[in-house]
C-alpha positions in Angstrom: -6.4 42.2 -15.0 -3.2 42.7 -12.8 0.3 43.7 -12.9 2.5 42.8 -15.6 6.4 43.5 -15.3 8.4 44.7 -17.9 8.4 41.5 -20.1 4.8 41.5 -20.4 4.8 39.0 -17.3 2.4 38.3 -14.5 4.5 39.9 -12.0 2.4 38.3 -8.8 3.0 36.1 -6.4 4.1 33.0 -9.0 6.2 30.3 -7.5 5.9 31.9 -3.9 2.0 31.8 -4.1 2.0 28.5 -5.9 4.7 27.1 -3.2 2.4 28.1 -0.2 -0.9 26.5 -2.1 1.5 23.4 -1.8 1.8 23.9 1.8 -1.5 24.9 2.9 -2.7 22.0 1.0 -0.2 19.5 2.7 -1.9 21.3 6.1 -5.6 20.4 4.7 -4.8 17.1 4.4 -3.6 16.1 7.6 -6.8 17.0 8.5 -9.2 13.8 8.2 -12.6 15.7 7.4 -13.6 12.0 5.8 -17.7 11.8 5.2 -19.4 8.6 5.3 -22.7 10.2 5.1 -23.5 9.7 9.0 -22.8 12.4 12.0 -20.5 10.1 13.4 -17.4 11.1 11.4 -15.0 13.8 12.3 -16.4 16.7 10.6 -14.9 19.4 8.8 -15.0 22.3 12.1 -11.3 21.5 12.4 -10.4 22.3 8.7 -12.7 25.3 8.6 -11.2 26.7 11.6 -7.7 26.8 10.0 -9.4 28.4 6.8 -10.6 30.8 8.8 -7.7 31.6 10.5 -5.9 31.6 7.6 -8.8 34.4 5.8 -8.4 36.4 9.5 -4.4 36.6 9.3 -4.8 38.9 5.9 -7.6 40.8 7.1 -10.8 38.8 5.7 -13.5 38.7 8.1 -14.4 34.9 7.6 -18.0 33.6 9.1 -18.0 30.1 10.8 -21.2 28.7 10.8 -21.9 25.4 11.7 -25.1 23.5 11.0 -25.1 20.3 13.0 -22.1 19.6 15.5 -18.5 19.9 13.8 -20.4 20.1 9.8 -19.0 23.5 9.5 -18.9 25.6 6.8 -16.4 28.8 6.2 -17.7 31.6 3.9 -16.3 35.1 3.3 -16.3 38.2 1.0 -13.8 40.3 -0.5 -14.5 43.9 -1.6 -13.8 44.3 -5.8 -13.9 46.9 -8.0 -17.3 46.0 -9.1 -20.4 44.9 -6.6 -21.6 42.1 -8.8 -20.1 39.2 -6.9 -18.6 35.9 -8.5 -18.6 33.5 -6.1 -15.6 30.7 -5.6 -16.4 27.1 -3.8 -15.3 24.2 -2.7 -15.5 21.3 0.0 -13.9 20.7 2.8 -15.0 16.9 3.6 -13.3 14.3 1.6 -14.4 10.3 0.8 -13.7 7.7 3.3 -10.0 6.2 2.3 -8.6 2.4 3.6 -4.5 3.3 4.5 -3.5 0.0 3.5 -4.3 0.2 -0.2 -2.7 3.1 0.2 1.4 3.7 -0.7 1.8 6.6 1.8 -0.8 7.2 4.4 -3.9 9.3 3.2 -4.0 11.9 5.6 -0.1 12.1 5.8 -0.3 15.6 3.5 3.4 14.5 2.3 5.4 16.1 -0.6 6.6 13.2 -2.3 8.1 13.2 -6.2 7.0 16.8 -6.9 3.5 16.1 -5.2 1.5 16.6 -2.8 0.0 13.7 -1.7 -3.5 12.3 0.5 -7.4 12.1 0.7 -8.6 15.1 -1.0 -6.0 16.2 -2.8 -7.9 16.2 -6.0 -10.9 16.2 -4.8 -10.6 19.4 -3.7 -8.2 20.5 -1.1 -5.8 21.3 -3.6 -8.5 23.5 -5.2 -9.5 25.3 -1.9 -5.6 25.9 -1.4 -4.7 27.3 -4.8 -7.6 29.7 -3.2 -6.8 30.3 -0.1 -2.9 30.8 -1.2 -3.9 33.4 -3.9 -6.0 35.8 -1.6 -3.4 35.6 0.7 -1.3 36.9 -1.6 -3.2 39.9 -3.0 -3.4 40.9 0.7 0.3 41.0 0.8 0.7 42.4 -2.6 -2.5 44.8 -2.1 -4.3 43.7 -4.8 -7.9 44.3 -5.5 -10.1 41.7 -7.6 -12.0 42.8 -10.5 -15.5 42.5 -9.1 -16.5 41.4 -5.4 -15.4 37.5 -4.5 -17.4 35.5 -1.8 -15.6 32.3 -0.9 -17.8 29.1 0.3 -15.8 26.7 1.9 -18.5 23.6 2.8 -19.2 21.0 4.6 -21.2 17.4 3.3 -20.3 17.6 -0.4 -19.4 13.9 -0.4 -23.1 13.2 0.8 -26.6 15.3 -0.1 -25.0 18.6 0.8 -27.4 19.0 3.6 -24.8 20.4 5.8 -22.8 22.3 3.5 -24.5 24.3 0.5 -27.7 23.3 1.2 -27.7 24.6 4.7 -26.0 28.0 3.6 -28.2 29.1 0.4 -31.4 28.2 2.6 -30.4 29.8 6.3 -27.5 32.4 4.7 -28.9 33.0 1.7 -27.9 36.6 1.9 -24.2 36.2 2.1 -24.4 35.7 -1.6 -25.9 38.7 -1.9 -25.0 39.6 -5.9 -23.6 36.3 -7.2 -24.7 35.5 -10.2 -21.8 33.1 -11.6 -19.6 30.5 -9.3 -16.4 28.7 -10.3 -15.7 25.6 -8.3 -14.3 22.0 -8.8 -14.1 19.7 -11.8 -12.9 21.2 -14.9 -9.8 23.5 -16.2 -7.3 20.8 -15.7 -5.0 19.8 -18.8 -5.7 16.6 -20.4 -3.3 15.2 -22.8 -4.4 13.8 -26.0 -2.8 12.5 -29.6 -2.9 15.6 -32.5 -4.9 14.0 -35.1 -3.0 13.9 -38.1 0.2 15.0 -36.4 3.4 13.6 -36.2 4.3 10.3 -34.0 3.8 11.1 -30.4 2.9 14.4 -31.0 0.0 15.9 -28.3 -2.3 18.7 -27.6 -3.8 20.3 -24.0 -7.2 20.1 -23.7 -8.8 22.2 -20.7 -12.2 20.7 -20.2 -14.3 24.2 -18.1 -17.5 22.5 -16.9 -20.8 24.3 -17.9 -23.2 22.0 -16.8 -24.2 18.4 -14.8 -26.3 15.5 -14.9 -29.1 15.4 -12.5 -28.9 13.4 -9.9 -31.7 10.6 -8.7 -31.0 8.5 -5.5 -34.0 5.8 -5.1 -34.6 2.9 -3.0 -36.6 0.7 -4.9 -38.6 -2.3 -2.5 -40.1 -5.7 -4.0 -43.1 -6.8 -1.4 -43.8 -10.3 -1.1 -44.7 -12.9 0.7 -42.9 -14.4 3.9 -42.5 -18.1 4.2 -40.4 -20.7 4.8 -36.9 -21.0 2.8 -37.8 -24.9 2.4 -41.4 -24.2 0.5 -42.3 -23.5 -2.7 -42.2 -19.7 -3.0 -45.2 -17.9 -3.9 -43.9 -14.8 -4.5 -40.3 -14.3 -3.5 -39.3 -10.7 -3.4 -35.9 -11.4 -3.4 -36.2 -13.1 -6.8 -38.5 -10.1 -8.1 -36.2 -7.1 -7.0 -33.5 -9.1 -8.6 -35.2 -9.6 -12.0 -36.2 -5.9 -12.2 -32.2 -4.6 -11.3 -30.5 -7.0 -13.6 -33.5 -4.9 -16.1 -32.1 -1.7 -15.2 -28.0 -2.7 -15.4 -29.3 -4.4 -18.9 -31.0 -1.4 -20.1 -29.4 0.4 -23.1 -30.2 4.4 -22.5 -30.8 5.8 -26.0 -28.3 8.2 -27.0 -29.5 12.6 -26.0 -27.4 15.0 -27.2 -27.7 18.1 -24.8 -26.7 21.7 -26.3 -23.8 21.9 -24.4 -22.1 18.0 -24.7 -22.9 19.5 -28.3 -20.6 22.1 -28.0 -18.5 19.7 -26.1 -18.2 17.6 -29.3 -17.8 20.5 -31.7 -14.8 21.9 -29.9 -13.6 18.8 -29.6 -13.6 18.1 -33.4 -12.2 21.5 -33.9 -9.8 21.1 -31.5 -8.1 17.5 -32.5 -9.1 18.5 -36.5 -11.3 15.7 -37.1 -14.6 14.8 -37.5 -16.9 13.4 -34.9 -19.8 10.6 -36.2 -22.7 12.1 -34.1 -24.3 8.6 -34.8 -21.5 7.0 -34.4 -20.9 8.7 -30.9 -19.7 5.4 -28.6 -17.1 4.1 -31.3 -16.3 7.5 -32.1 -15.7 8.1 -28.2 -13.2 4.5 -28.6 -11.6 5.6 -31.6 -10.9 9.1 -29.5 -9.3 7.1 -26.2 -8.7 9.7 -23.7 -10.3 13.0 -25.5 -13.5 10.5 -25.8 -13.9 9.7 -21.9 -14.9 13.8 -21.9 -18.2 13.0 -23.5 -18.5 9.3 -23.3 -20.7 9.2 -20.0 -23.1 12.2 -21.0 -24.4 11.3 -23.8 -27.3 9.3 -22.1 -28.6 8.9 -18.9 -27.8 6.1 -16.1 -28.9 3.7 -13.9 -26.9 1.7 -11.4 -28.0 -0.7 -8.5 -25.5 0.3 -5.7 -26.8 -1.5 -2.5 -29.1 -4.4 -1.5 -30.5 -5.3 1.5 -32.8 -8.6 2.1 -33.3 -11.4 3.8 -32.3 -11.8 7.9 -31.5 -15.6 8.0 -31.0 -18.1 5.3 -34.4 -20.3 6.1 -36.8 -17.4 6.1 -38.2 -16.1 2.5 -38.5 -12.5 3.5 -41.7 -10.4 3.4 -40.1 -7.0 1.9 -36.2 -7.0 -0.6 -34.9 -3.8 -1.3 -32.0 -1.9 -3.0 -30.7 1.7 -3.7 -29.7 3.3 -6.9 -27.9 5.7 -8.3 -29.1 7.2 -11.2 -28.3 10.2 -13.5 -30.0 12.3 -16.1 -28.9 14.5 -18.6 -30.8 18.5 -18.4 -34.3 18.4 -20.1 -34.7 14.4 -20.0 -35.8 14.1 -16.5 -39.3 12.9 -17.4 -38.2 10.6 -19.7 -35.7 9.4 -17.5 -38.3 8.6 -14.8 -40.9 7.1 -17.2 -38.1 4.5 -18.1 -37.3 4.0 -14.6 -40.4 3.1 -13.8 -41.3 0.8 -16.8 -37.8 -1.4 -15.8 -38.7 -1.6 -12.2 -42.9 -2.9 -13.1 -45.5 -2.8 -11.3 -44.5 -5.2 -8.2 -41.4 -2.5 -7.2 -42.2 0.4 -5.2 -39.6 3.5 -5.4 -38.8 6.4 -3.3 -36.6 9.3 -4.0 -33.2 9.6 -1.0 -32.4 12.8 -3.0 -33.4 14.2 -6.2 -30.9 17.4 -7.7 -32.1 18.8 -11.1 -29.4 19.0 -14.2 -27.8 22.3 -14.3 -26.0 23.9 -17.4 -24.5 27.5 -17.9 -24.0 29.5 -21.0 -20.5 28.5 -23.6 -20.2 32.3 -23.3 -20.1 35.4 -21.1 -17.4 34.2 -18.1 -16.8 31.1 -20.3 -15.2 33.0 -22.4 -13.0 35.2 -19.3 -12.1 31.5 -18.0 -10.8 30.6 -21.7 -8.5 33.6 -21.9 -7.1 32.9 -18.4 -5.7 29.4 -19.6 -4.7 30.4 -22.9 -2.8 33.6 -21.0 -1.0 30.7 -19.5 -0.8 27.9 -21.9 -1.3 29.7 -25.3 -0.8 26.0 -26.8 -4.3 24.7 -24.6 -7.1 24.1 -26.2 -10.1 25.1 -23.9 -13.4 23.2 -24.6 -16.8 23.1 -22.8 -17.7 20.1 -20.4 -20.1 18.5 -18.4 -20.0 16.1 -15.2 -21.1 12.9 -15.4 -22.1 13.4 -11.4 -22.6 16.3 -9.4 -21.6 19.4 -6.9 -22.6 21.4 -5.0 -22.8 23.8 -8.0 -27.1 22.4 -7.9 -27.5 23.7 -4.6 -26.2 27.1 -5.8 -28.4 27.1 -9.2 -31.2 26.9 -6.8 -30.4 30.5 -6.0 -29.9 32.0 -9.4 -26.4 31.6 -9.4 -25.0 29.8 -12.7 -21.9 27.4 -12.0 -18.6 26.7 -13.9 -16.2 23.7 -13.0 -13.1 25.7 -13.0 -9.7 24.6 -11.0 -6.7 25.2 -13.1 -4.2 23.0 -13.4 -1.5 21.8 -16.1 -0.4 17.8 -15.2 1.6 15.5 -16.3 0.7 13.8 -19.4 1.2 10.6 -17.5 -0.5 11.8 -14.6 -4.6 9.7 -14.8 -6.4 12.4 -12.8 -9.4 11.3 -13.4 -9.0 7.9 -12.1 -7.8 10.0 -9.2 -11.4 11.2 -7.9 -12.2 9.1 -4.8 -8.9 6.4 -6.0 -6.4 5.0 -3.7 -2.6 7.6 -4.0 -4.5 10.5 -4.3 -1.7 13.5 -5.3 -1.8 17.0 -7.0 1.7 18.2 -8.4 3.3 21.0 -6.9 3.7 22.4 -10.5 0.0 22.3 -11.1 -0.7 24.3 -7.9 1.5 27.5 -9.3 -0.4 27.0 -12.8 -3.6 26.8 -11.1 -3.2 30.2 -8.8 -1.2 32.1 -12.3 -4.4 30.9 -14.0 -6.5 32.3 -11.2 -4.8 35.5 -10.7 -5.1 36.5 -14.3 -9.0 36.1 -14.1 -9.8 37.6 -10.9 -7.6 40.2 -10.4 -7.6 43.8 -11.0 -5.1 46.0 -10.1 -2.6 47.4 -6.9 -4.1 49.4 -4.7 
């Protein structure tokens, strides 16, 4: 698992590796790789070049492939101990962000209060750079990781994927060659909760280690009706109909499915806070729970949500077509129900069509689970690790299409004060400096092997 000095300590890179994650992160984020979901944006070729340089300087042969002009992706291997691969990635492209809602600029990469702050510092530059900082350090350290590592840095996360992890596990499917497990974004961050039954203001670490994700259903659903004159009676307004049938789908209470793993979520959970969790009771008892509750609250059922409309061309004319997009989300094994119910809300005058369809994935509470676990406690022998799943998606679907199973794992311990999730695609986007030397600790322990 690595060197330890004297003391029993991690005797690697520490605050020097965790200090140039801080930096190389500052670097990715003066980089604008925004995404609006269009080929008009700047692309991530910029940032992937400086990953790849940055791979090249220590003697990793990065490939740069590029699927449409500047949607580049970066993806290399390092030689382990062991030829079964485990395969670490990550993003490059980022969410579109307004500067003036911002309080610094968000593609200023500044340190700022012990952070490091900008678009994409959460979500996930400062994950690819706790990465990027740790490999570099094992170069410089000549380290060897346990087993064979293939890093995936992608492009077109923040849209279908098309030009990141879909393009590379359809045309380069071979540079995986041996993966069977990934780690990547959302999960192994600290979240601070109350102690049940402790003392006044006393608080426990959880460390939430994704091990599986809704699916993911994008429809545009389109009411057909009759054109005419704004001034007439209608005779079948589609604007009215597609508005009846979405205000049935925001109405529409999903019925409660508990998955095996948001079971385990709940269990360790219980275990974890010592108390006991109403499984009928499971939206008051995510209430009564406050932050520790938000882990399971949104995957306990599936979702529905209208997101965009678009009817009508001038304010006289009753248009002949209305239509709208949603986003909706379904829990692993409900996806048939979920489309039955879909289809009942809509009725039969509302035609759907799918703009992307990614099936639930979920990976087994044990086996690497288990490796990730250790690695925090290692760290923070107060945490309490517990399984999680997303209420969205990653690029971890693309990568299940291949075989390879996928973990949310990006270590880091915040402030207790610090509302991280509210930080994913929100305005003062930051990751502590602190976190960043956790994160690559956290990573060394459970990837590392020994000096060469």
């Amino acid at each position: 698992m690595g060197k330890t000095d004297g003391n029993g300590d991690r005797a690697s890179g520490g605050e020097v590796s965790g200090a140039e994650a801080a930096a190389i992160c500052s670097e990715l984020l003066r980089i604008d790789t925004t995404n609006d979901g269009t080929l008009d944006g700047p692309g991530e070729r910029t940032a992937a070049e400086y990953v790849a340089g940055l791979l090249a300087e220590t003697g990793i042969e990065p490939m740069v492939l590029e699927s449409a002009p500047r949607r580049t992706s970066v993806v290399a291997r390092i030689p382990g101990d062991s030829p079964d691969a485990l395969l670490i990635h990550g993003h490059l492209d980022v969410v579109p962000a307004d500067p003036a809602e911002w309080r610094m600029h968000p593609f200023s990469g500044e340190v700022d209060d012990g952070c490091v702050n900008g678009r994409g510092a959460v979500d996930m530059k400062g994950s690819l750079s706790m990465t990027l900082a740790l490999v570099r350090d094992w170069a410089r350290r000549g380290v060897r990781p346990r087993r064979d590592i293939v890093l995936a840095f992608l492009a077109d996360e923040e849209a279908t994927g098309e030009y990141g992890a879909g393009h590379v596990v359809t045309r380069h499917r071979d540079l995986f060659e041996g993966c069977t497990e990934a780690i990547s974004e959302s999960g192994g961050f600290s979240v601070t909760v109350p102690r049940a039954g402790g003392a006044a203001g006393e608080a426990l670490r959880l460390y939430p280690v994704a091990v599986g994700e809704r699916g993911t259903a994008w429809m545009k659903v389109t009411a057909h009706g009759v054109a005419g004159h704004g001034s007439k009676p209608p005779v079948d307004n589609p604007v009215a109909e597609l508005c009846r049938a979405l205000v049935r789908l925001a109405d529409h209470r999903w019925p409660v499915r508990l998955t095996p793993a948001v079971a385990a979520l709940i269990e360790g959970l219980g275990r974890a806070l010592g108390t006991t969790i109403d499984l009928d009771r499971l939206d008051e008892e995510a209430e009564r729970l406050g932050r520790a509750g938000t882990l399971f609250k949104g995957v306990i059922r599936n979702s529905a949500n209208p997101t965009m409309l678009d009817a009508g061309y001038k304010v006289n004319v009753i248009p002949g077509t209305a239509g709208a997009h949603v986003d909706g989300r379904f829990l692993p094994g409900f996806e048939e129900e979920f489309f039955e119910t879909i289809d009942r809300l809509l009725g039969p005058k509302i035609t759907r069509e799918l703009v992307q369809l990614d099936h639930g994935v979920a990976s087994p509470t044990a086996g690497l689970f288990d490796e990730l676990r250790a690695a925090l406690l290692a760290e923070d022998p107060a945490g309490r690790p517990v399984p999680y799943v997303m209420t969205g998606g990653t690029d971890a679907k693309s990568f299940a299409k291949i075989g390879i199973r996928g973990y949310g794992f990006a270590p880091l311990l915040l402030d207790p004060g610090l509302d991280y999730f509210g930080m994913f695609h929100g305005v003062d986007e930051r990751v502590p400096v602190a976190g960043l030397e956790f994160g690559v600790r956290v990573l060394d322990r459970l990837l590392a092997s020994s000096a060469a």
